[in-house]
C-alpha positions as CSV (number, residue, x, y, z in Angstrom):
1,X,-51.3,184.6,106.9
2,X,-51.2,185.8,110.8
3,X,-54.1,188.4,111.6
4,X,-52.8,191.5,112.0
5,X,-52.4,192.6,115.9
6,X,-54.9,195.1,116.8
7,X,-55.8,197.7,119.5
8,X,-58.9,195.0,120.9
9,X,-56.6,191.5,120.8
10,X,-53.5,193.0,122.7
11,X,-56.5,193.9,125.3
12,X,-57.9,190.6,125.0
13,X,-54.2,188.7,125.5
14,X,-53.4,191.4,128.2
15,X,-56.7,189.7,130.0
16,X,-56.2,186.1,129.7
17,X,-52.7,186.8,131.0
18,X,-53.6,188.1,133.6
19,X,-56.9,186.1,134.4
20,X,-55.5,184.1,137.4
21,X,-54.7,187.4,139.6
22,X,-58.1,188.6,139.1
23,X,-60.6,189.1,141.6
24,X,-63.7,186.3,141.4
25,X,-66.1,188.9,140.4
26,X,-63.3,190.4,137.8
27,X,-62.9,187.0,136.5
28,X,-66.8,186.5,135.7
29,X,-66.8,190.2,134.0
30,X,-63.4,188.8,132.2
31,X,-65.0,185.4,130.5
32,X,-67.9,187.3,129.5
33,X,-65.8,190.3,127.7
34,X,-63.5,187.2,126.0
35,X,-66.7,185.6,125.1
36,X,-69.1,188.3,124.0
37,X,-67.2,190.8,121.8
38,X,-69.8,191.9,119.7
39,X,-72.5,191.5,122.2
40,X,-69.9,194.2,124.6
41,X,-70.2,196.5,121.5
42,X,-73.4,197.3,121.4
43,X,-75.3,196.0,124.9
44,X,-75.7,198.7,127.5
45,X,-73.6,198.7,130.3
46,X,-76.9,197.0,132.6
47,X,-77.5,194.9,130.3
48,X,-74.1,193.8,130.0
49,X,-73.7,193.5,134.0
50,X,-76.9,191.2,134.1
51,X,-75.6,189.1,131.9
52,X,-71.8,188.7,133.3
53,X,-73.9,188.3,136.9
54,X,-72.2,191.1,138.5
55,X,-73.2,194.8,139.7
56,X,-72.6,197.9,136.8
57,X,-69.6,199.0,139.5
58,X,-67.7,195.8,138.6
59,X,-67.5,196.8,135.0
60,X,-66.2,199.9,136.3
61,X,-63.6,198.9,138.4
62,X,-62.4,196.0,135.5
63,X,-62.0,199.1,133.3
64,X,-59.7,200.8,135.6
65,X,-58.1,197.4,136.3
66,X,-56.9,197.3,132.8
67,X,-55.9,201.2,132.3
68,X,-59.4,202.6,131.2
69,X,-60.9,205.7,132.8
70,X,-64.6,204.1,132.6
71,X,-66.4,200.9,130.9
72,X,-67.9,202.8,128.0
73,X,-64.5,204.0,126.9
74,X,-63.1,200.0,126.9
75,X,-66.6,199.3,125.4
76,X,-65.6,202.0,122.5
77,X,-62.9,200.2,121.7
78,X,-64.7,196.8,121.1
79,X,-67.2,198.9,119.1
80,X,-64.6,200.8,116.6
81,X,-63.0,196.6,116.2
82,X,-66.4,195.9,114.9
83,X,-65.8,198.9,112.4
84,X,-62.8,197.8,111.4
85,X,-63.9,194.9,110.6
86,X,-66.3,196.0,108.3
87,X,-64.3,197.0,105.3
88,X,-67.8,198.6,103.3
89,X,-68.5,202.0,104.4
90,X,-72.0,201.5,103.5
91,X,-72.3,199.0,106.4
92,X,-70.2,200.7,108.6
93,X,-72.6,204.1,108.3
94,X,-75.1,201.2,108.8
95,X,-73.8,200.5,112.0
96,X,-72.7,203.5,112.9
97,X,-76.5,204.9,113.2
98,X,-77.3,201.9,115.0
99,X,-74.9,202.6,117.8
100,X,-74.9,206.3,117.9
101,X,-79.1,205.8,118.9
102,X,-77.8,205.0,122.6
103,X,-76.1,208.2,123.2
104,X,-77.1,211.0,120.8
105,X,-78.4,211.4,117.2
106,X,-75.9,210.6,114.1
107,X,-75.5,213.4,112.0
108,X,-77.6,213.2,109.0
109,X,-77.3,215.7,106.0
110,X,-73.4,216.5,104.5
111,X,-73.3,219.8,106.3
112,X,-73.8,217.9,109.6
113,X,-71.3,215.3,109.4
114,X,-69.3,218.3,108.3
115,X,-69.2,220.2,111.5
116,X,-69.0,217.1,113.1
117,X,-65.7,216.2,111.7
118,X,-64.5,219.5,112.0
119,X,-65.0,219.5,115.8
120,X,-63.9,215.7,116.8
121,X,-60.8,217.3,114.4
122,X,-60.1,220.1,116.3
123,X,-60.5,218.6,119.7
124,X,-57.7,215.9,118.1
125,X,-55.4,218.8,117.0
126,X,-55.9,220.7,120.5
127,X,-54.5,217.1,122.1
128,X,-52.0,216.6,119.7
129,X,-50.5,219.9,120.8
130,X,-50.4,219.3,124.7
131,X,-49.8,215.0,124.1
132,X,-46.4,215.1,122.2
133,X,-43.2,215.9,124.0
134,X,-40.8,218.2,122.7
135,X,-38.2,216.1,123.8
136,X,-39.9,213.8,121.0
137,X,-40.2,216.0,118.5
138,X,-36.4,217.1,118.8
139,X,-35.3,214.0,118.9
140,X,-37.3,213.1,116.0
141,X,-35.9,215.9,113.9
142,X,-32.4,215.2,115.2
143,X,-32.7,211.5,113.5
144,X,-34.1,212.8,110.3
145,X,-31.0,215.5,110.1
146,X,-28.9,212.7,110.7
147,X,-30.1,209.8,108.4
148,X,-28.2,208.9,105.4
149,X,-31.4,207.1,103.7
150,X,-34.9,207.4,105.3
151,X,-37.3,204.9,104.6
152,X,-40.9,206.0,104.9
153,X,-43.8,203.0,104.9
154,X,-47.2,203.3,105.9
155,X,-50.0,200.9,104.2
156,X,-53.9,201.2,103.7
157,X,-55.5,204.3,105.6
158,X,-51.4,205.1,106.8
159,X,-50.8,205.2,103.4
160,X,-51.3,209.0,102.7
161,X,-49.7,209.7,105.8
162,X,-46.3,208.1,105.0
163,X,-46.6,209.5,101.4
164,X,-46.6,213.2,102.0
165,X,-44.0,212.6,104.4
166,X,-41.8,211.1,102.1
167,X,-43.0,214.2,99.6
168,X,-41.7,216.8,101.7
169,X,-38.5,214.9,102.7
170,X,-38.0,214.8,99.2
171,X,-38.2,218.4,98.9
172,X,-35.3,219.1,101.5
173,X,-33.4,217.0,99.5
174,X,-33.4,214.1,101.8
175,X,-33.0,210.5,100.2
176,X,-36.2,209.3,101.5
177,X,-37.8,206.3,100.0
178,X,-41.6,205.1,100.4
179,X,-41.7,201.6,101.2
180,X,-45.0,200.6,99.1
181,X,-44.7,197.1,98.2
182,X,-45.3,197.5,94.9
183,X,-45.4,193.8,93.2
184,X,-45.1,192.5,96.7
185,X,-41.4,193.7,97.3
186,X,-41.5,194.7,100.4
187,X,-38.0,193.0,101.8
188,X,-36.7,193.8,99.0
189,X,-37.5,197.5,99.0
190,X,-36.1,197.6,102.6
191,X,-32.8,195.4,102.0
192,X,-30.2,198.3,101.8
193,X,-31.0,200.0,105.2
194,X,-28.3,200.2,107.3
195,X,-27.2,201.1,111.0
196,X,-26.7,205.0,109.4
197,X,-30.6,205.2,107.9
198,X,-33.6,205.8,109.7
199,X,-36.8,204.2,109.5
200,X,-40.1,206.1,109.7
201,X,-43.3,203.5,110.5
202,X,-46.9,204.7,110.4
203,X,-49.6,202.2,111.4
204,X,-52.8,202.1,113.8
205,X,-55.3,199.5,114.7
206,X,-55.4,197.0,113.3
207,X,-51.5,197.7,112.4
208,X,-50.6,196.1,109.4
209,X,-48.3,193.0,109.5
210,X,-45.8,194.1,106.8
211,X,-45.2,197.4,108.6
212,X,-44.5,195.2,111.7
213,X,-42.5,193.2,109.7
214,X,-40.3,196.1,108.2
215,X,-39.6,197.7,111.5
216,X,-38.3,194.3,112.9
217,X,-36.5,193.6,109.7
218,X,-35.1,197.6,110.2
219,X,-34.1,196.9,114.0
220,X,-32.0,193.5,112.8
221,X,-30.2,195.9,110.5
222,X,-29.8,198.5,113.7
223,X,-31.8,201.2,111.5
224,X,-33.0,204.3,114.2
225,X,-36.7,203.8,113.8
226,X,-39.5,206.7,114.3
227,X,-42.7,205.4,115.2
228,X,-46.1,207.1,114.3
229,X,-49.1,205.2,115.8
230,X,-51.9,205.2,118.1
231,X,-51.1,203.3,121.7
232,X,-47.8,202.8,123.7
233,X,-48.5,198.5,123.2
234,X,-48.4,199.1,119.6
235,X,-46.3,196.6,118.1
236,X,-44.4,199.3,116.4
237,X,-43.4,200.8,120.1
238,X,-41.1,198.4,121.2
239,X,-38.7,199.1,118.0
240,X,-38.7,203.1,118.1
241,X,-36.4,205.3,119.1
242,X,-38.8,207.5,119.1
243,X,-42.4,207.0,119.4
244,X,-45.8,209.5,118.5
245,X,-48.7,208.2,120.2
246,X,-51.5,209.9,118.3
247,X,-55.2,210.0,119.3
248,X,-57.0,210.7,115.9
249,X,-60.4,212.4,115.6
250,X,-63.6,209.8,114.8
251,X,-67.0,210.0,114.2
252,X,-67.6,206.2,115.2
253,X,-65.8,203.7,112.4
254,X,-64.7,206.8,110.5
255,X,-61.0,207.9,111.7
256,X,-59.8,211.0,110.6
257,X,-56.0,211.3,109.4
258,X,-55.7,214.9,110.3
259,X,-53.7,214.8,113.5
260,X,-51.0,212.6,111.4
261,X,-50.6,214.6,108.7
262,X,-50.1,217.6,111.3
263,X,-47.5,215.5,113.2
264,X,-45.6,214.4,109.4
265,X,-46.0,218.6,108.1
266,X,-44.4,219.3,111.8
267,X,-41.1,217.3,110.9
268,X,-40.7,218.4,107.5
269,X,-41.4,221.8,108.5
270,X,-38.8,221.4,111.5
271,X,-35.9,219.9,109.5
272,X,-36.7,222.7,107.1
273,X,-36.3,225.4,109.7
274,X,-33.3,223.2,110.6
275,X,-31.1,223.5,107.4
276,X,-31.8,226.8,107.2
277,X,-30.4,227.9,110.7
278,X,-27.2,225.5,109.5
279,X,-26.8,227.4,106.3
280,X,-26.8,230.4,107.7
């Protein structure tokens, strides 16, 4: 079975293809990233310049090189792989303390993580506002309105996304499907979409490889596609008609759905509005 595509390895094939055009200093900063992961997810940004040889500015200006505003944002995202990777959310708190010592203390009792979440949530809602274009979101609506079937999937933490979505579709009487897999079906669940039926795709990082999968399958059959995800080199981008780029809320390795299920409750709430200004 392939690995799924993440947020870090389409940075880390981005670099090695474009290795050879870099600068000599770039270059020693670039072996060192490819060959350190872990050790760039927790190392401070001197101790990672000492050991890639070069001056703390060189990080800097790799950052920007590859469309980061500074090193410790392209060092966050080798640090949230790292909590990825660690399915157990015992050892991902463990970590999580760990890291959070370089910068500021991790919140502690259940009322502190609380008001943490619920700021880092409504920052993300504030962003969600301002980051998605209308144009989008009309669009969007437009294609749901127009769809004979929609087919809704969304795996693992996506999961409860794509199922309240396909919840409210259901309750403006749209023929929306969840795409779940159940008994390993997938294909199978997706065989009857057509060039009139709409495909809705949530995933993020790491983005599952049977949502990827469906939303190729879906373009073959010429299905409009809706993408919901978390960065324009998702794998699900290239497929959309239309594409929601969503930054979620997180405390570290713990992401917060909150901004998707906004986006999703938008739509319904839209193609609600919708049929009623028809029916009228």
């Amino acid at each position: 079975m392939a690995n799924n595509p993440t947020q870090l390895s389409i940075l880390q094939d981005d670099i090695r293809r474009r290795y050879d055009e870099l600068s000599k200093r770039l270059k020693q900063v670039a072996r060192y990233i490819l060959d350190n992961s872990n050790s760039v997810a927790f190392d401070t940004v001197a101790s990672i310049a000492k050991q890639a040889d070069v001056p703390p500015s060189t990080l800097i200006r790799f950052a920007n090189a590859f469309g980061f505003s500074g090193f410790n944002e392209m060092k966050q995202m080798f640090r949230q792989h790292l909590m990825e990777e660690t399915a157990n959310y015992t050892e991902r708190a463990r970590l999580f303390r760990q890291t959070a010592s370089e910068e500021a203390s991790a919140p502690e009792t259940p009322g502190e993580i609380l008001s943490m979440f619920t700021l880092v949530n409504a920052q993300a809602l504030q962003q969600l506002a301002v980051q998605i274009p209308p144009d989008d979101l009309e669009r969007a609506v437009s294609l749901l309105e127009e769809a004979e079937n929609i087919y809704v999937i969304g795996l693992r933490r996506s999961f409860s996304v794509a199922s309240y979505l396909t919840y409210a579709l259901r309750h403006l009487d749209r023929k929306a499907f969840l795409i779940d897999g159940l008994g390993g079906m997938f294909t199978e669940q997706l065989s009857l979409v057509g060039e009139n039926d709409l495909v809705v795709a949530v995933s993020f990082s790491p983005y599952s490889r049977e949502v990827v999968e469906l939303v190729q399958l879906g373009a073959q059959r010429k299905a409009r596609q809706i993408a919901i995800t978390d960065s324009q080199v998702s794998p699900l981008a290239a497929f959309s008609d239309v594409c929601f780029v969503v930054r979620e809320a997180q405390v570290d390795g713990f992401r917060s759905q909150v901004a998707s299920l906004c986006l999703a409750q938008t739509l319904a709430v839209s193609l609600a509005l919708g049929n009623t200004k028809a029916a009228q």
